[in-house]
Backbone bond lengths (Angstrom), bond angles and torsions (degrees), N, CA, C in turn:
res aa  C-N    CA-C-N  psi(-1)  N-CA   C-N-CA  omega(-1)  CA-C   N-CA-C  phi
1 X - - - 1.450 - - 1.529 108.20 -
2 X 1.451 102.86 143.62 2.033 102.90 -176.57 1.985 102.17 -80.98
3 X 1.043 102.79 132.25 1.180 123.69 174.74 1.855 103.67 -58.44
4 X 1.554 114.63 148.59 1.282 94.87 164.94 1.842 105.65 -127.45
5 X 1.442 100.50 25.05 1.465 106.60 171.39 1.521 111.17 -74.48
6 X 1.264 111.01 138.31 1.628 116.65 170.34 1.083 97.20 -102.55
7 X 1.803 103.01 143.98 1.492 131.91 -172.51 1.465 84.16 -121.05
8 X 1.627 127.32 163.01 1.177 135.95 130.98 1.603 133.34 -76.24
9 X 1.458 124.84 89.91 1.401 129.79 155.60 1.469 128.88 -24.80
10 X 1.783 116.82 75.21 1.670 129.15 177.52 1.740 91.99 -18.17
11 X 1.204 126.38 -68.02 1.294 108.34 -148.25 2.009 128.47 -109.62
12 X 1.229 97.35 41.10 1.245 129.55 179.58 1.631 119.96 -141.21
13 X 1.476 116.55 -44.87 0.942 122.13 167.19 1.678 105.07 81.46
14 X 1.540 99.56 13.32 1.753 120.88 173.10 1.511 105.96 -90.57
15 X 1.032 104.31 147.17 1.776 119.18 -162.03 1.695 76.65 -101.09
16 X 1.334 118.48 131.44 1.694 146.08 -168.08 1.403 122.35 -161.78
17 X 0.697 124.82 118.72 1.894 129.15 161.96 1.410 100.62 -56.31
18 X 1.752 94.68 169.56 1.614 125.71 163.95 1.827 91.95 -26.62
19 X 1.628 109.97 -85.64 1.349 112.04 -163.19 1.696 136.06 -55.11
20 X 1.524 88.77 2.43 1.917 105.23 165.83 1.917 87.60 94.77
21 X 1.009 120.88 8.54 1.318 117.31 170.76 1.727 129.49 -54.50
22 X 0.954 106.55 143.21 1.617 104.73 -178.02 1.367 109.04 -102.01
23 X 1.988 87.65 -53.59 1.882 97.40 179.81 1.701 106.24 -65.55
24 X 1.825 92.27 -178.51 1.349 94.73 176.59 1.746 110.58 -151.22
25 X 1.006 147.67 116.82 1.135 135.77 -177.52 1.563 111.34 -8.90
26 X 1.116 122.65 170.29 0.959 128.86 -167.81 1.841 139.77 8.89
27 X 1.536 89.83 33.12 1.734 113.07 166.76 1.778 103.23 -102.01
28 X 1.374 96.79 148.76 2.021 113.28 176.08 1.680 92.20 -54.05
29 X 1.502 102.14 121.48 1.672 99.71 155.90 1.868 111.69 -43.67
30 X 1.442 116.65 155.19 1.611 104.12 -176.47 1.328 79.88 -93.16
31 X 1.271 108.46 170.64 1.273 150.32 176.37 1.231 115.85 -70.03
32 X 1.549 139.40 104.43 1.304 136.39 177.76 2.009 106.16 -146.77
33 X 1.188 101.45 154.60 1.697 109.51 163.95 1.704 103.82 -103.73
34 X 1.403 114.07 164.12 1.131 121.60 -172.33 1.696 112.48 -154.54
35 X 1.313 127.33 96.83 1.488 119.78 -169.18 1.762 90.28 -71.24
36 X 1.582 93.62 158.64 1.464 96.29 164.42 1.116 102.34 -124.50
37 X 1.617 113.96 -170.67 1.115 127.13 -158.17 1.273 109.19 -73.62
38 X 1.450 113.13 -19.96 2.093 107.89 175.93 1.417 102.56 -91.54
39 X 1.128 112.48 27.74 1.540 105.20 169.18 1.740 115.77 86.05
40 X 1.731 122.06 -33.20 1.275 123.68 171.39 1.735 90.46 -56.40
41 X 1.839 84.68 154.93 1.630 113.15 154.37 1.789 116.12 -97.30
42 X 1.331 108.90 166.81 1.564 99.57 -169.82 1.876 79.74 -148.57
43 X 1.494 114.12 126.84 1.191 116.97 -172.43 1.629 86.56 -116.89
44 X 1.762 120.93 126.78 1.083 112.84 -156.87 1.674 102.85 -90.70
45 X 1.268 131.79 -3.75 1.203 133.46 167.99 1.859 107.62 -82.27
46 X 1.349 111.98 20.06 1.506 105.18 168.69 1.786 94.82 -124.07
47 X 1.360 103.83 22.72 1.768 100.17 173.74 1.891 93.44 -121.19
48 X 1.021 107.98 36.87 1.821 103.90 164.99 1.600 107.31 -80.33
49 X 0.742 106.51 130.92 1.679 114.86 176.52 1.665 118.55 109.86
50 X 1.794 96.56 -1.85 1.478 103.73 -179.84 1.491 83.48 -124.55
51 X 2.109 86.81 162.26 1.525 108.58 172.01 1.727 105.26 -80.61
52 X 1.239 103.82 142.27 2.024 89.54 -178.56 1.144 117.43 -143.58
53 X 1.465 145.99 86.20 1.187 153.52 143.56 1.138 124.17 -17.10
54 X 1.457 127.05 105.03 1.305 131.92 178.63 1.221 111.78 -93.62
55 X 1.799 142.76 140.61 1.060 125.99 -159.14 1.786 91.59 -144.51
56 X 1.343 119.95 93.26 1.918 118.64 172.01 1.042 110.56 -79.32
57 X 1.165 102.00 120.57 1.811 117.53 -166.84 1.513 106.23 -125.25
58 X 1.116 111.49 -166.37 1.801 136.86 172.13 0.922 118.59 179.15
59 X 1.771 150.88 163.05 0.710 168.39 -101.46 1.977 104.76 -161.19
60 X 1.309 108.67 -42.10 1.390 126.74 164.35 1.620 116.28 -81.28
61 X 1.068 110.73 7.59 1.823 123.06 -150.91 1.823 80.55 -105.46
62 X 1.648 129.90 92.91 1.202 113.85 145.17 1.586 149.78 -67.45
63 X 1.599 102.38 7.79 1.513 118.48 163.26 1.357 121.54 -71.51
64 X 1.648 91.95 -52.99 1.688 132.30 179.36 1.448 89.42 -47.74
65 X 1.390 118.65 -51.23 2.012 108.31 -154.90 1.686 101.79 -87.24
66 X 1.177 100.13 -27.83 1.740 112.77 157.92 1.829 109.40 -60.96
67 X 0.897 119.04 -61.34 1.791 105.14 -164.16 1.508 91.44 -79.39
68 X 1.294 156.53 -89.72 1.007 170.04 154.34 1.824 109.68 47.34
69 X 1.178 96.22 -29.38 1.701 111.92 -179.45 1.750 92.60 -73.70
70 X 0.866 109.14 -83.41 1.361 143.91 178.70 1.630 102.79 -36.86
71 X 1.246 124.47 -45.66 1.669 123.10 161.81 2.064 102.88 -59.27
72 X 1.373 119.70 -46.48 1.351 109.94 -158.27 1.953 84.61 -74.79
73 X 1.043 138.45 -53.68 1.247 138.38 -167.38 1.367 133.68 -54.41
74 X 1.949 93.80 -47.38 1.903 92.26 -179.74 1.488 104.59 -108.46
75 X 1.590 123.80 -9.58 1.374 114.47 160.37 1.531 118.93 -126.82
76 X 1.073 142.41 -25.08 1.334 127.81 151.63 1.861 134.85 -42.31
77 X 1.168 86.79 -67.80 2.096 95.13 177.48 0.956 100.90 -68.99
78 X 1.942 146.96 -27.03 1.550 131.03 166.74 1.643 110.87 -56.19
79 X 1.209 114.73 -34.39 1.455 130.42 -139.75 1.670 118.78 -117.46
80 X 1.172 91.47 -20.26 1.656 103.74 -171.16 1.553 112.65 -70.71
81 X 1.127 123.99 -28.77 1.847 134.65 -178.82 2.212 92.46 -69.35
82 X 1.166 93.16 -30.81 1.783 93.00 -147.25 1.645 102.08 -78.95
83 X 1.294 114.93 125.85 1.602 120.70 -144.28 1.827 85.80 -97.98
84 X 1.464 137.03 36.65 1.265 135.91 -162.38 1.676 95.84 -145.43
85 X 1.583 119.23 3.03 1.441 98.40 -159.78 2.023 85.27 -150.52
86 X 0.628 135.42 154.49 1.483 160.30 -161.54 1.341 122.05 -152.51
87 X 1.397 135.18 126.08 1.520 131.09 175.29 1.834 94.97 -137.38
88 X 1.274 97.81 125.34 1.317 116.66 173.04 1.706 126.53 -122.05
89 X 1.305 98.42 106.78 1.377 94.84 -174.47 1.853 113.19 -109.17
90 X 1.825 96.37 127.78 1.281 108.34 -161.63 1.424 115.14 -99.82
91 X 1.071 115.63 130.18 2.065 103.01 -169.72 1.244 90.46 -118.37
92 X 1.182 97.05 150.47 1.375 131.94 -153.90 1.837 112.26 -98.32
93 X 1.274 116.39 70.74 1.403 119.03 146.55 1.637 86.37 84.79
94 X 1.101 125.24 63.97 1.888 138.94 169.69 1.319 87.45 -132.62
95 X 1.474 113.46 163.00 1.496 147.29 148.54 1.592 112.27 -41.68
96 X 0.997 123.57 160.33 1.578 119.08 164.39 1.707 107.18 -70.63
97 X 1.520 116.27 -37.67 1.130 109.86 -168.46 1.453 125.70 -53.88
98 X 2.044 95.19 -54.52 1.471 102.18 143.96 1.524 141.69 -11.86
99 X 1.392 98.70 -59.18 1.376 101.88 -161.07 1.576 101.45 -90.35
100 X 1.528 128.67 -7.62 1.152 114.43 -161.25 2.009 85.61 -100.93
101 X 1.004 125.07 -1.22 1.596 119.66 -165.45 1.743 85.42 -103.12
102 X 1.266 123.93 -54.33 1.937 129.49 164.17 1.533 86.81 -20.09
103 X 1.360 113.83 -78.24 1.917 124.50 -154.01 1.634 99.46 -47.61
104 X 1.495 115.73 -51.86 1.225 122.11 -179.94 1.572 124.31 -65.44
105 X 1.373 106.38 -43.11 1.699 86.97 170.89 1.749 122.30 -89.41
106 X 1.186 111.89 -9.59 1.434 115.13 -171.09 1.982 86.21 -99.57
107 X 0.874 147.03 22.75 1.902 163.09 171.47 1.342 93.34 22.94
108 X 1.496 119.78 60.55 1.391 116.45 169.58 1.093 101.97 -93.67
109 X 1.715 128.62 170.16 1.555 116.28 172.93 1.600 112.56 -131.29
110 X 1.971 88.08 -13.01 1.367 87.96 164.24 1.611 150.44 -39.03
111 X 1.441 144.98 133.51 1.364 128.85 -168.93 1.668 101.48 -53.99
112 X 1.180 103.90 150.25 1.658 130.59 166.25 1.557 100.10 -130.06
113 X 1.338 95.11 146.13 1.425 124.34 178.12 1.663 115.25 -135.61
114 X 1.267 103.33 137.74 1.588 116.46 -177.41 1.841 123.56 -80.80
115 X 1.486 106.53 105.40 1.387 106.99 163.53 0.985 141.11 -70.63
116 X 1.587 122.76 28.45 1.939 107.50 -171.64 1.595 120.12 -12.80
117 X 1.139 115.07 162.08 1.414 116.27 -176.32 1.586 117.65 7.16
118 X 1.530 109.19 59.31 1.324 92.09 169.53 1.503 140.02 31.10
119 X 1.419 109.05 32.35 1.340 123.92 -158.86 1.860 107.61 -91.11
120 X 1.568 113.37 -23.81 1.947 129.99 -178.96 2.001 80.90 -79.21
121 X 1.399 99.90 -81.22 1.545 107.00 165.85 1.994 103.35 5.47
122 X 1.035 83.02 -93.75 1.405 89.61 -152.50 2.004 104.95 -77.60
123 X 1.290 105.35 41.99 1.807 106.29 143.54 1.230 102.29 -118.75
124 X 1.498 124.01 15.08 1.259 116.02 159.56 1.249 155.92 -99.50
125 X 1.861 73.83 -23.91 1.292 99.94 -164.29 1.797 104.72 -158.99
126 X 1.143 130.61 164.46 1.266 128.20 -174.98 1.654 102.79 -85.15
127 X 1.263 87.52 125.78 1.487 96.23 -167.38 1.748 128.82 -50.67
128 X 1.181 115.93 -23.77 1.541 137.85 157.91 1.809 100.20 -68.17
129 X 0.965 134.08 -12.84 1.722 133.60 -176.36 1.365 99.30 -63.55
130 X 1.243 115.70 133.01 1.358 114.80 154.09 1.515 123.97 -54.72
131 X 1.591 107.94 179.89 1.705 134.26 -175.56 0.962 97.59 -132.00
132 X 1.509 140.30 156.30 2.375 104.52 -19.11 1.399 106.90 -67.17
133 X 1.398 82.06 166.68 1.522 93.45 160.31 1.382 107.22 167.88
134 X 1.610 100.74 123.26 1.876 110.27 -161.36 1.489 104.34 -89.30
135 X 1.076 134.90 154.17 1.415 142.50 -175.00 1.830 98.38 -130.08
136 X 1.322 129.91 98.34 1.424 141.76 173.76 2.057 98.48 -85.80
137 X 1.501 103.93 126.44 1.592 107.09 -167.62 2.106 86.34 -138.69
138 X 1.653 101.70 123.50 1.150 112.21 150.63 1.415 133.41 -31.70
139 X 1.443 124.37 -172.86 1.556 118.84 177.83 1.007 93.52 -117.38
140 X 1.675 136.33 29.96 1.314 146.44 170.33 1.492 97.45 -110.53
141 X 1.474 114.84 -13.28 2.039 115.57 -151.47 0.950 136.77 45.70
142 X 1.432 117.32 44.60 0.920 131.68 174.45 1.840 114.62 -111.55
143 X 1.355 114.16 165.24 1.110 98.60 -156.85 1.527 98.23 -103.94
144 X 1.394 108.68 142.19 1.290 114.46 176.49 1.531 129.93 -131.59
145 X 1.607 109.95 14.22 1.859 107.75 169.27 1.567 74.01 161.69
146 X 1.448 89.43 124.89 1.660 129.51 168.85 1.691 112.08 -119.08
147 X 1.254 99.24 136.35 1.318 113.43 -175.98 1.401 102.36 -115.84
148 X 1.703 105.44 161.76 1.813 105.41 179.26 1.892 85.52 -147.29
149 X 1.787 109.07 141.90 1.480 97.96 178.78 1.152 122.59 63.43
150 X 1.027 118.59 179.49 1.661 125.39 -174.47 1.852 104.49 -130.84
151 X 1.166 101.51 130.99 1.264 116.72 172.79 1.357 120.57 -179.79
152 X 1.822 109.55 135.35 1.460 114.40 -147.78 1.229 122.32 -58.00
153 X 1.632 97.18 -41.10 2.071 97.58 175.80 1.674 98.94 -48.43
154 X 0.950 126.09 -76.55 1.440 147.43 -130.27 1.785 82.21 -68.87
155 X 1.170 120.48 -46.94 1.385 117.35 -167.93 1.325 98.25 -73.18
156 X 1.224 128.33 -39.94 1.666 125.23 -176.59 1.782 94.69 -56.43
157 X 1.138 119.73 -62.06 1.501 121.91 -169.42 1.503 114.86 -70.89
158 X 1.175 117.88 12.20 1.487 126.94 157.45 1.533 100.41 -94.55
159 X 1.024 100.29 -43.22 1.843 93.00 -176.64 1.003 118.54 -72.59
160 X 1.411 133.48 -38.43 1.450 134.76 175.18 1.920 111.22 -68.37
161 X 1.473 90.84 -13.37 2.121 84.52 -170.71 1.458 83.31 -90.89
162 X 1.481 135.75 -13.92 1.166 121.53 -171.35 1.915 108.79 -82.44
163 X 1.262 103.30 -36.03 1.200 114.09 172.11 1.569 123.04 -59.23
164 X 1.259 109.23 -68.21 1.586 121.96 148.40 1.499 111.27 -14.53
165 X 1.622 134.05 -65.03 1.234 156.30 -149.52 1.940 79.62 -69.05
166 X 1.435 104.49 -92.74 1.264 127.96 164.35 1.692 120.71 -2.93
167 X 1.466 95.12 -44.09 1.627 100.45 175.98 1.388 111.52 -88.41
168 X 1.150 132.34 -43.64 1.363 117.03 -174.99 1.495 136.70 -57.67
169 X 1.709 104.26 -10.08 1.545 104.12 174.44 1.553 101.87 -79.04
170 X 1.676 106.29 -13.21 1.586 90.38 -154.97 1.865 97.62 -84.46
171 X 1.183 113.75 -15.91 1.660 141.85 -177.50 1.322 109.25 -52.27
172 X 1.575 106.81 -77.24 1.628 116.06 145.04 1.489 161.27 32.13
C-alpha cells in the first residue's frame, strides 16, 4: 500500500514519500500538455469532468511490460467506449519510434503520450523515481489513489476506485 506520509528527499529538498512521490492524494493534478503519438496535444486541465488514469511507463520498464496487459484488459476494454473516463499512458523520455514499437509488442491500444526529458514525470514524482506508477484523478482533478510497481492487491484496488469513480456520476 502507498504511504501518504511525507519524508523530506536529502537531495532535492522536494517533499516525497517512500515511493519518490511529490503528489499526494487529494492535491490538483499539476498542470501539463502532452503530444501523443498521433501527433494531437492533450492539455490535461481540458479533461475536468472526466475520470483519468495516468499511466508512467517505458519501454525498458520490465514491470511496465508486465502490468500493461492487465491495464488494456481490466481497465481499458471495460472503459474505453465510456465518454466520462480517459486513460493516458505517458512514456517516459523515448523517441516516438520507441514508443510506437513498446505499443506494438506489449498490444496495448490505449493512447500514449510522449515525455521528453521526463519533464510530466517529474510533477509527479522525483525525477530519479522509478516506473510504473498510475496516478487515478477525480472529475474535480484531483488526485485520488496512486500506484507504484505492479502488484495484484494494489492493482485490483485501482480498478475498483476506478469503477467506484465511474459510478458516482451515474448515482447523481
Amino acid at each position: 500500500m502507498v504511504s501518504a506520509q511525507k519524508t523530506t528527499s536529502t537531495t532535492k529538498e522536494t517533499i516525497a514519500d517512500k515511493n519518490g512521490y511529490i503528489v499526494f492524494d487529494g492535491d490538483k493534478c499539476p498542470d501539463f500538455k502532452v503530444k501523443m503519438t498521433d501527433g494531437s496535444e492533450i492539455d490535461i486541465s481540458s479533461l475536468r469532468g472526466k475520470v483519468v488514469m495516468l499511466q508512467f511507463t517505458a519501454s525498458w520498464c520490465g514491470v511496465c511490460r508486465k502490468e500493461m496487459p492487465f491495464i488494456e484488459r481490466d481497465i481499458w476494454q471495460p472503459h474505453k467506449d465510456n465518454p466520462d473516463f480517459i486513460l493516458l499512458a505517458i512514456d517516459r523520455d523515448e523517441p516516438l519510434e520507441t514508443v510506437l514499437k513498446f505499443a506494438e509488442s506489449t498490444k496495448i491500444t490505449y493512447p500514449i503520450g510522449l515525455d521528453p526529458g521526463a519533464d510530466i514525470f517529474a510533477k509527479f514524482a522525483l525525477r530519479d523515481a522509478g516506473i510504473t506508477r498510475n496516478v487515478l484523478l477525480d472529475r474535480d482533478g484531483r488526485i485520488i489513489k496512486r500506484t507504484r510497481l505492479y502488484n495484484e492487491t494494489e492493482f485490483a484496488s485501482l480498478v475498483e476506485a476506478i469503477n467506484k469513480e465511474l459510478e458516482k456520476k451515474q448515482e447523481e
